[in-house]
SERO-4910 file (N, C-alpha, C, O; in steps of 0.05 Angstrom, whole numbers):
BEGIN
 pado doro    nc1    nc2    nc3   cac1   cac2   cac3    cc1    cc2    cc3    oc1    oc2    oc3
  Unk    A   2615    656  -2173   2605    653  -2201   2584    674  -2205   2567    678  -2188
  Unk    A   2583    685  -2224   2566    711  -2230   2549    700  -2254   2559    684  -2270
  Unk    A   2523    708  -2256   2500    697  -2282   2517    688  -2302   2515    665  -2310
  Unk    A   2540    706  -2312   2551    697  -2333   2576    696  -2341   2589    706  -2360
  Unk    A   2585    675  -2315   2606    659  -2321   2600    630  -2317   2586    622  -2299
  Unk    A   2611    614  -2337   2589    587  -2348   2595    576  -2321   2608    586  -2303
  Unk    A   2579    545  -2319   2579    526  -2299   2577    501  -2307   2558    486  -2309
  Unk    A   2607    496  -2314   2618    472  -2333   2606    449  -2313   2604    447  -2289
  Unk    A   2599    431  -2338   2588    405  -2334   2602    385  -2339   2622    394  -2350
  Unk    A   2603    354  -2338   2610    337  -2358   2585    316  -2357   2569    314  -2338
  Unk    A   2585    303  -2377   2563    283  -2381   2562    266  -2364   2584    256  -2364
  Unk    A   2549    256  -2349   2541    226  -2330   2553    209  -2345   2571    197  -2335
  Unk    A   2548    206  -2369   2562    188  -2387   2596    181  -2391   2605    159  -2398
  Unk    A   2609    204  -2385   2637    212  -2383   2649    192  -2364   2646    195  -2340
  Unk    A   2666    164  -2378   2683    150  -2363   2699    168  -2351   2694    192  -2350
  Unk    A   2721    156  -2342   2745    161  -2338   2764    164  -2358   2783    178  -2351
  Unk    A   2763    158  -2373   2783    148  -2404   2796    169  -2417   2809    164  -2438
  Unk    A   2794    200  -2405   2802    223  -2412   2791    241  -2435   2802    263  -2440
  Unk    A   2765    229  -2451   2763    230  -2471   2741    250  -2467   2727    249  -2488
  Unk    A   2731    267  -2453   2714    280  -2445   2709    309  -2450   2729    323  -2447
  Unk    A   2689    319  -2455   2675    353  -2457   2655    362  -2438   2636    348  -2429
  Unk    A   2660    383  -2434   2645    405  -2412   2628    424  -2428   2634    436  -2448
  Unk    A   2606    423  -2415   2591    447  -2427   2574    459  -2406   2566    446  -2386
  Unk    A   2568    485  -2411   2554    502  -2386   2534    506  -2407   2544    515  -2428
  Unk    A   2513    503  -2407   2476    498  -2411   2471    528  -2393   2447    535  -2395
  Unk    A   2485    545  -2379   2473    556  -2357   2470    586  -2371   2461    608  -2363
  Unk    A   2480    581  -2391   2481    609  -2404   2476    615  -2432   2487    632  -2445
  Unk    A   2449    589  -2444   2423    592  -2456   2408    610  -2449   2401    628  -2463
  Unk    A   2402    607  -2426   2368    630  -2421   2380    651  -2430   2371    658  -2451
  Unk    A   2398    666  -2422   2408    693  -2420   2428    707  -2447   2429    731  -2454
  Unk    A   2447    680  -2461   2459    692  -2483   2453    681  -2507   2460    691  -2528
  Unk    A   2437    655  -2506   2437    632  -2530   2455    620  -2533   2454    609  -2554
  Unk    A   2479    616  -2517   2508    597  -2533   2507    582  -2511   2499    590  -2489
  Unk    A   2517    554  -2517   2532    542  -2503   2558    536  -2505   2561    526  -2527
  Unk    A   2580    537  -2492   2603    540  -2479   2613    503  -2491   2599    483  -2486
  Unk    A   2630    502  -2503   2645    479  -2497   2674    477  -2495   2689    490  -2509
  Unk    A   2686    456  -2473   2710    447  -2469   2724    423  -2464   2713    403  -2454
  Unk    A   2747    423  -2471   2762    398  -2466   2766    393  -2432   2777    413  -2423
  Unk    A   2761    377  -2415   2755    372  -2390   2785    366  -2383   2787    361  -2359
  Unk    A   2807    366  -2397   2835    361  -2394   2843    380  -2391   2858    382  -2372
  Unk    A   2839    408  -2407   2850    431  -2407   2835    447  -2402   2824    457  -2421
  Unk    A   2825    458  -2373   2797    474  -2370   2808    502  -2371   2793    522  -2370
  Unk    A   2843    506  -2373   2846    538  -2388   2844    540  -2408   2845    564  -2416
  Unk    A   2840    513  -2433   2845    520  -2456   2827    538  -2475   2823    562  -2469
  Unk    A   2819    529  -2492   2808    538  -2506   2776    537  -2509   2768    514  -2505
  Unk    A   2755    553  -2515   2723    537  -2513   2716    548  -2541   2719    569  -2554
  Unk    A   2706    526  -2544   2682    531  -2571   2656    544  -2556   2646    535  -2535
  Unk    A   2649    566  -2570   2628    581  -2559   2603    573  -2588   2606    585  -2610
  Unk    A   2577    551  -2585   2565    547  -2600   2543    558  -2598   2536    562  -2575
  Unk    A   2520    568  -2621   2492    580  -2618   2475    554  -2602   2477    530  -2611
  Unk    A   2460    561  -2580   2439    539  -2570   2431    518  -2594   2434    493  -2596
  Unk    A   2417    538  -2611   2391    513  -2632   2420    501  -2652   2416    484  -2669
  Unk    A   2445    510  -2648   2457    497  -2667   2470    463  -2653   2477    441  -2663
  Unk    A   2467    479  -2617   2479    443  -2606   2452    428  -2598   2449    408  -2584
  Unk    A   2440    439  -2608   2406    433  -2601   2410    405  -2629   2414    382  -2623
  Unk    A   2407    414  -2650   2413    398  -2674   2438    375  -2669   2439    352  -2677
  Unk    A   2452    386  -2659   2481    357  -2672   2463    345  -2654   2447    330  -2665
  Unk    A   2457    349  -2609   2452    328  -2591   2436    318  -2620   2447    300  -2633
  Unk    A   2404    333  -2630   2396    307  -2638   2400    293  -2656   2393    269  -2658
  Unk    A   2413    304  -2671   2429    277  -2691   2446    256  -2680   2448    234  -2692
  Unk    A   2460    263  -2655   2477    245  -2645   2453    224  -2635   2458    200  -2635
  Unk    A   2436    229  -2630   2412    217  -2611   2405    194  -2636   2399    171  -2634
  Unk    A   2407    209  -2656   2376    193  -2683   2399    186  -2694   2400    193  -2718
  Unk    A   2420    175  -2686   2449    159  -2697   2464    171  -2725   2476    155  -2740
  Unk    A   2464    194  -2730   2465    212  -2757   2495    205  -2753   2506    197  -2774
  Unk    A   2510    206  -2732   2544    202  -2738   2550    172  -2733   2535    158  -2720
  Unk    A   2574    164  -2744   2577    145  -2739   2605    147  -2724   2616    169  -2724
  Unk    A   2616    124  -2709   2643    126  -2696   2663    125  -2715   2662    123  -2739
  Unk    A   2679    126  -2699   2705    125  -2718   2722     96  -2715   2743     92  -2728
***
């Protein structure tokens, strides 16, 4: 793995239930985006998001701003 190729995560939180996303955090310091993926399809496709923009949803998800479905 080289500085900047990400280092996919999944949440502690992440059952089993298939329902899950990866994100590599590891390539903030250096580009500002974080990386996201479907943990089912790790060739597929990634949303590449600005840091302060997943900075905002975590904390809305946090301060209950979404609701479930």
């Amino acid at each position: 793995m080289t500085p900047n190729s990400p280092y996919w995560r999944k949440s502690s939180y992440s059952a089993n239930g298939g329902d899950c996303v990866e994100l590599a955090a590891n390539l903030v310091p250096t580009h500002g985006l974080v990386p996201v993926r479907d943990s089912k399809n790790p060739s597929g496709p990634v949303l590449t998001v600005p840091a302060a923009a997943f900075s905002s949803f975590v904390a809305g998800v946090k301060a209950g701003e979404f609701r479930s479905a």
